[in-house]
N, C-alpha and C positions, 0 to 999 in steps of 0.2 A: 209665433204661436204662443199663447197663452196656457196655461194650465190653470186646475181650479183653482187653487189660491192665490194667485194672478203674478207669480213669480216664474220670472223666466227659467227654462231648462237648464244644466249646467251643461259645459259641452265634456266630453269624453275624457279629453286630456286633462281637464281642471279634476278627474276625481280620481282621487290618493285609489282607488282599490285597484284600478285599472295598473297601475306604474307597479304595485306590489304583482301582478298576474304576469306582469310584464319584467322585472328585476328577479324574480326566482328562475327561470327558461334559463334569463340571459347572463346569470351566474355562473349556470352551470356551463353556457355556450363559452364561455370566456376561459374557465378552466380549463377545460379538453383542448382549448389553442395553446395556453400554457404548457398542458399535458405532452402535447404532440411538439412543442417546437423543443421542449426537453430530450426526447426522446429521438430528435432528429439531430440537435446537434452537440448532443453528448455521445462518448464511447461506450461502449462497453466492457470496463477493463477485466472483466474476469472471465466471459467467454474465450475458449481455444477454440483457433480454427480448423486445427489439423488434430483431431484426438489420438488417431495412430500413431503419428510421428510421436505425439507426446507421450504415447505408452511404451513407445519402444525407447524414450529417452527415459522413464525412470527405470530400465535397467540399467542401464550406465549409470548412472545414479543410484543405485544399493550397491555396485560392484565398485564407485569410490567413495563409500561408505565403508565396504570391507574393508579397502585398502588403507584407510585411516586407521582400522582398530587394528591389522594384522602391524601397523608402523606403532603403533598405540602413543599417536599424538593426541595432544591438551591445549589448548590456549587460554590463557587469559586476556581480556580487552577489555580495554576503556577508551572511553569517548571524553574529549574534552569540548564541549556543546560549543559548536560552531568553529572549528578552526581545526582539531588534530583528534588523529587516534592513534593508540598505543596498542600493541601486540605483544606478549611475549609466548612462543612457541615452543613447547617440550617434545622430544623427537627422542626413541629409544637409541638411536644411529646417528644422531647428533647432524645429520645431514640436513641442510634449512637453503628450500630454495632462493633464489636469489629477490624473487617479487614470489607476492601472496594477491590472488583476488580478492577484495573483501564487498560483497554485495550486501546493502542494507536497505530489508525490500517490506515498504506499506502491505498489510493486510489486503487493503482495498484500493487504494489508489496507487496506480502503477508511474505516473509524472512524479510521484516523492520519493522511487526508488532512487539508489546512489551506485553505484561499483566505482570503489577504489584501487587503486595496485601498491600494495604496502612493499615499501623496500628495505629491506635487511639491510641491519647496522651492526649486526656482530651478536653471537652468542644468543642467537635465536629472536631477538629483539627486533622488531618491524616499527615503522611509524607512516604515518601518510597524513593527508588532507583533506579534509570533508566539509560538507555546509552542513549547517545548522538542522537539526533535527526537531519535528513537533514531538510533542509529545504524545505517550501512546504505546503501543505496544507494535513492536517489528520484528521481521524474522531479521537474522545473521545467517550468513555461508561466507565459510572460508574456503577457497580450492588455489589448488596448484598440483600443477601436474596432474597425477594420478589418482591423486584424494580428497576427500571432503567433512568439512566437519559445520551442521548448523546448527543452530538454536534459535531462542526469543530474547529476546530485550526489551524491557519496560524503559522507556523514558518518561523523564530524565533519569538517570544511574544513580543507584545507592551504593554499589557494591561492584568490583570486576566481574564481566561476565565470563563464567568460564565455559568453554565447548569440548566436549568429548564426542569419541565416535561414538555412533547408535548401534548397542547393541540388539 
């Protein structure tokens, strides 16, 4: 078939506006597979499953809170980036359990949290072994036995960090 100016038709696929009507759909179709294969095979780390269980465990949790400030222990700790951390524990009773748990827990991501068990070396002084922390900002919890003492830590460390009970 001819046309008036006696040039043939072009066919469909040879013109650019068709491929543009056709690449905007198919952007978006592309993304949403992205969207969804995200959201199937990543966790959730910040959702709880059981909100009950976990309201009744932050009672036990302000009550070894009290017990730290009725004991009115302090810590100071450092991190030595990738290999040690240092503890040293002040105890009005001079009493220092034998091991310290020391949980060092990501904001956001729950696979960078760590828990150590620091063991007493005499006169309140703990040390243990840790890998390498990113940088950022973490909580700290200290417990043993009966009580608990947390805070934040910026890494990398300027300064010991020190924990007190929460008043």
């Amino acid at each position: 078939m001819h046309t008036v100016s006696g040039q043939q038709p072009r066919r469909w696929y040879a013109e650019p506006w068709v491929w543009l009507l056709i690449a905007l759909p198919l952007t978006a179709v592309i993304g949403g597979m992205i969207t969804l294969y995200l959201a199937i095979s990543t966790s959730d780390g910040l959702v709880v499953d059981d909100y009950y269980e976990r309201g009744k465990a932050i009672n036990l949790d302000l009550a070894r809170d009290d017990a730290a400030a009725r004991y009115k222990l302090t810590a100071s700790l450092v991190l030595y980036q990738g290999s040690a951390v240092q503890l040293q524990l002040s105890a009005i009773n001079g009493a220092w359990p034998e091991t310290i748990s020391l949980s060092l827990l990501h904001p956001t991501r729950a696979g960078y949290d760590q828990v150590v068990q620091l063991q007493h070396d005499g006169a309140g002084m703990y040390h243990g072994k840790i890998d390498a922390l990113g940088n950022g900002h973490w909580y700290v919890q200290l417990e043993a036995d009966d009580w608990r003492l947390s805070g934040t830590l910026q890494v990398p460390q300027a300064a010991p960090l020190i924990l007190a009970p929460v008043k």
